[in-house]
C-alpha positions in Angstrom: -123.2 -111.1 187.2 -119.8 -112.5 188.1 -121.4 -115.8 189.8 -123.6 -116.2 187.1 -121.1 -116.3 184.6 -118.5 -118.5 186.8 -122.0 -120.7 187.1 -122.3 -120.9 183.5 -118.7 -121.9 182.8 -118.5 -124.8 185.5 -121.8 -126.0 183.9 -120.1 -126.1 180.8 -116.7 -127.4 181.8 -119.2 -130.6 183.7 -120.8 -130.9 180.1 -118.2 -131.0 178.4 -116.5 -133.5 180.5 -119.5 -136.0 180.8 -119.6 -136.3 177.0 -116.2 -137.2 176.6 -116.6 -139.7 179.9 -119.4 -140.8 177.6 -117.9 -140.7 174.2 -114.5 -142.6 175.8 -116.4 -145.3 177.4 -119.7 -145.9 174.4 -119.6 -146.8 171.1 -122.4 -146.7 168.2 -122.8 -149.1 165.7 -123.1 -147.5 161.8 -124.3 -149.0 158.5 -123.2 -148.7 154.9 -124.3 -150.4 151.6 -122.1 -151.6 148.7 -123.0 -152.4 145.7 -121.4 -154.2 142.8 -122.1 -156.4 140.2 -118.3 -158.5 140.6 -119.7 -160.2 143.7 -121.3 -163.5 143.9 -123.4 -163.1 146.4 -124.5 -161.1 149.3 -122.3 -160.6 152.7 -122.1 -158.6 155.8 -118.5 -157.6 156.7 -118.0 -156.0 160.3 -115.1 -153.0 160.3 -113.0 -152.5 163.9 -110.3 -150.1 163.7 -108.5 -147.9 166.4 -109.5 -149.5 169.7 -105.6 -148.7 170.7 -105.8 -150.9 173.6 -109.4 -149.4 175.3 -111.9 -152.1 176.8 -115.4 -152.2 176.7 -116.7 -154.3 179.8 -114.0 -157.2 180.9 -112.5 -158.8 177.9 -114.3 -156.3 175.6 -117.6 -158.3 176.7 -119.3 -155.6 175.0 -118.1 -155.2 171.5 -118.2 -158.8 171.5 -122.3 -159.0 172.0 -122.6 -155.8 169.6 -120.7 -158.4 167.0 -122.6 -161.3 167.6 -126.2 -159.2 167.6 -125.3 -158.4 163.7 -123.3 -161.9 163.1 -121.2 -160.6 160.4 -120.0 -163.5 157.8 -116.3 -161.6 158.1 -114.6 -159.3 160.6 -111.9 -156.9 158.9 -109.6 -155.0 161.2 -107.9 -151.4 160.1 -105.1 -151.1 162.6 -104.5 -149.5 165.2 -105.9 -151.9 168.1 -102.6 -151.7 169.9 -101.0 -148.4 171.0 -97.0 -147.8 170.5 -96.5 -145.8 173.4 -97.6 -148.6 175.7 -100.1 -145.6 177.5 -102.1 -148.2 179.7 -99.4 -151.3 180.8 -98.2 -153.8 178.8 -100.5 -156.0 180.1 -103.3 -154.0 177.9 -101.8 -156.3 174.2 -102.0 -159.5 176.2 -106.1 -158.3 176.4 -106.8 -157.1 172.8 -104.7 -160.1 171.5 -107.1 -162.1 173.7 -110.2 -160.4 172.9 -108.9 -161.0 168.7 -108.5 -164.3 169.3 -111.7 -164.5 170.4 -113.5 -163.2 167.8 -111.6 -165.7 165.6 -113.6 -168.4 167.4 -116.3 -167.2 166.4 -115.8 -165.5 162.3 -113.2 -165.7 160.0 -111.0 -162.3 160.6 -108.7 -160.1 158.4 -106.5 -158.0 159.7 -103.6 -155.2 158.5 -101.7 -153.5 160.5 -102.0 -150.0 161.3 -98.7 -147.6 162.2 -98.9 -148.3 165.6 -98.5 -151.9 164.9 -95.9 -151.0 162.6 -93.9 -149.0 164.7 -93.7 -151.2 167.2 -92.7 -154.5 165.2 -89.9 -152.1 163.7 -88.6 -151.3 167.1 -85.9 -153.3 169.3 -87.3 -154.6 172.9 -90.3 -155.3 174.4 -92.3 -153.3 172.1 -91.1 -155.9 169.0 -91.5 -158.4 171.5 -94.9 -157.5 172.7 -96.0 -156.7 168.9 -95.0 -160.4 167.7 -96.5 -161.9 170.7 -99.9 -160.2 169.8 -99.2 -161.6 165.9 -98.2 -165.0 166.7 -101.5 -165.4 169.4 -104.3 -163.9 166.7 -102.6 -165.5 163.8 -102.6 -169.2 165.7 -106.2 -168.2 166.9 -107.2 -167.8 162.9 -106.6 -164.6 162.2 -105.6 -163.3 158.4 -102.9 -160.9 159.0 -102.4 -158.9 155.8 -98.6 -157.3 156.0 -98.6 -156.0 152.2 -100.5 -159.5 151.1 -103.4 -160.2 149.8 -106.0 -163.6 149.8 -108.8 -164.7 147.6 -112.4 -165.5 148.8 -113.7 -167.4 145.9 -117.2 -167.7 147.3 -117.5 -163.4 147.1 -115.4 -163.4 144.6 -113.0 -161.0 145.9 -109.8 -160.4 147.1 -108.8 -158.5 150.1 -105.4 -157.1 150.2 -103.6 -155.4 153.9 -101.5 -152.2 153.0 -99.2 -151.8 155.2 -97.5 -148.3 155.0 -94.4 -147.2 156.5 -94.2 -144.5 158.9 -92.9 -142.0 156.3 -96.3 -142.4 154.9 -97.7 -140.9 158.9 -95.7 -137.8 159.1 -97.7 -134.3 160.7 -98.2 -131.3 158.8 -97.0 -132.2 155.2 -98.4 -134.8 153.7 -96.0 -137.3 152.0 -96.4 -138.3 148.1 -96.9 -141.3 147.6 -94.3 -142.8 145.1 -95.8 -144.4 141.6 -96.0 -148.2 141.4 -95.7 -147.6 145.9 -99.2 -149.8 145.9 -98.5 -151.7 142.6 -94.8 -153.5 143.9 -96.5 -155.1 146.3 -99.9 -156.6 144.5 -99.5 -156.0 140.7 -102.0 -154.7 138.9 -105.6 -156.2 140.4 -108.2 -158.5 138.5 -110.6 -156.4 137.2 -113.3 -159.2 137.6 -112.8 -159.5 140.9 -114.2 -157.6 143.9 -110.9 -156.0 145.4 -111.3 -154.7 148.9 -108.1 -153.0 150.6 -107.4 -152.6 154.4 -105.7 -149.5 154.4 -105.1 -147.6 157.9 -104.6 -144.4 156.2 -107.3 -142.8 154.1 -105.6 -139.6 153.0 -104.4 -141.9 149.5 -107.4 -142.4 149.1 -107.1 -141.3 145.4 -104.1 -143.4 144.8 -105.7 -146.7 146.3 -109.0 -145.6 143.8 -105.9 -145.6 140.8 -104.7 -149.1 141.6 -108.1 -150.3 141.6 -109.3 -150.7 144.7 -113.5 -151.3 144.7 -113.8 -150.5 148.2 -111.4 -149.3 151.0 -111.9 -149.3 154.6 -109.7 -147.3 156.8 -109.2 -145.7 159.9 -106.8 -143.6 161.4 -108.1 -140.6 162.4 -110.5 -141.2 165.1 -113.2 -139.4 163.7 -111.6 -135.9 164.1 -111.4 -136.4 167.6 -113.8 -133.5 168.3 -116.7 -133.1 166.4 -118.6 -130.0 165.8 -121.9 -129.8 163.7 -121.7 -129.3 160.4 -118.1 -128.8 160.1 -117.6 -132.2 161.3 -114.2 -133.2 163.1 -111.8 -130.9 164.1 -108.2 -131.9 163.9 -106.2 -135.7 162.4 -103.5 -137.6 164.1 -100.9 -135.7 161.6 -102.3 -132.3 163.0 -104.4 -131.5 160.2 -107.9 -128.9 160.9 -110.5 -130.1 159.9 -109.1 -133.2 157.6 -110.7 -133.7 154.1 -111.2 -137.4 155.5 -112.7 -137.9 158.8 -115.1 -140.4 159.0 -118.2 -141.8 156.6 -118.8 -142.8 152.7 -116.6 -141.8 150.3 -116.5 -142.3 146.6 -114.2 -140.9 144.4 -115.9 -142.2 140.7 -116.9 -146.0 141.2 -114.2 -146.4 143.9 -115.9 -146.3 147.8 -113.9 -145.3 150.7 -115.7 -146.3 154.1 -113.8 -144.4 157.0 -114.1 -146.1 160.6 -114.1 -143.5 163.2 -112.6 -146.0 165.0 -113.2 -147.1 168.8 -111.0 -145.3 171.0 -107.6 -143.1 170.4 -104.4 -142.5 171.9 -101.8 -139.3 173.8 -104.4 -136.7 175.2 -107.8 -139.4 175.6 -110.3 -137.1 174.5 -113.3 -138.0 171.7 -116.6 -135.0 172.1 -119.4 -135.7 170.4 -117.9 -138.2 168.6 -118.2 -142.4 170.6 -116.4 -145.0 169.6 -117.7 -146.7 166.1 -118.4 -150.2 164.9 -119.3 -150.3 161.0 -120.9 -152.6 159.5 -121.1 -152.9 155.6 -123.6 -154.8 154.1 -122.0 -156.2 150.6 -124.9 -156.6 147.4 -124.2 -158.5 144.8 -126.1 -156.9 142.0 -127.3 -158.9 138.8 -125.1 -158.4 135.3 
């Protein structure tokens, strides 16, 4: 009975570890619909958040053909493609810059920053350094980076605003409040005839960025839950949270829509189960008034 059991466990312990070789290494590619009468016309938008330096084939070959297969008219980026603690050689930003700038050749890209971006550009030494290095080489390749601004896309009718949080606002356990006017001080109150879609890394305000008017918010963050079980869905946040409200999907809080990238990769202990890397894409409808 003793074998059997040992048996049993090692099978597990080699399941287990194939699926997160898997989900480390694979990523799936997810579809949402949005709706709204504000729009002109119809648009695909392709959300990446969270890659935190990983690589997909040599220069991210693969995310690169899983972008061009559904051609997006824009790319929007939710942070996090760099990693703070510099896990895999500082080498790793030259690449992802690279690979950014290389989707700029081929689509017009907005980006904000997420709080590894942040944290970095607020430190002194090479992690600034390496930070505005990445900026200046995705910027001068095309890129939109979105620090707390926002720019109008008068063919869609919308505007797309990059909030950029401090790292107050990333804190474990305890979630921080969010001050009153926090979003407002740095866009005013939003045109209410216009589409507005906000980049914001975090999703836990999600009720504050439905309050200032966002239409739809894409996020990231919290890589899905890390673990995912059935039904219960994904186990634990970056800011040690079980089971977070906000883990990954379609959210709507009234007519406000939250879509939640599980984002492509994570960070620390490398671990995703049952839960690959995620591309969404989110196909825009401009209804009829």
């Amino acid at each position: 009975m003793a074998y059997i059991i040992l048996f049993v466990i090692a099978l597990l312990v080699i399941f287990v570890i194939a699926v997160i070789h898997h989900d480390m290494n694979n990523f799936i590619v997810t579809r949402y619909e949005v709706h709204s009468d504000k729009l002109k016309k119809d648009a695909v938008f392709c959300l990446l958040s969270d890659l935190h330096e990983n690589s997909f084939g040599e220069g991210n070959c693969r995310l690169i053909k899983a972008i061009d297969d559904i051609s997006p008219d824009v790319i929007l980026i939710a942070g996090d493609m760099l990693t703070a603690s510099q896990e895999l050689g500082l080498n790793r930003y030259k690449e992802i810059a690279d690979f950014v700038a290389e989707l700029c050749s081929r689509y017009p890209v907005y980006a904000a920053n997420g709080n590894h971006e942040n944290k970095m550009d607020i430190l002194e030494g090479f992690k600034q350094i390496a930070y505005r290095g990445y900026e200046k080489k995705i910027t001068d390749a095309g890129c939109v980076v979105l620090r707390n601004q926002g720019t109008y896309l008068e063919d869609l009718n919308m505007e797309i605003h990059g909030l950029e949080l401090g790292h107050e606002f990333f804190r474990k356990i305890i979630k921080y409040k969010m001050p009153e006017g926090y979003i407002e001080q740095f866009f005013g109150v939003p045109c209410a005839d216009r589409f507005q879609l906000l980049i914001a890394h975090n999703p836990i305000f999600f009720d504050r960025y439905k309050e200032w008017g966002a239409d739809l918010t894409v996020s990231g963050h919290v890589h899905g839950g890390i673990i995912r079980l059935p039904i219960l869905g994904g186990v634990i946040s970056p800011a040690l949270t079980l089971f977070p409200k906000y883990d990954g999907g379609l959210y709507e809080i009234g007519e406000s829509k939250m879509i939640l990238s599980k984002g492509l990769s994570t960070h620390s202990i490398r671990v995703r189960f049952n839960n690959p890397g995620e591309i969404c894409v989110i196909n825009l409808i401009a209804d009829k008034k």
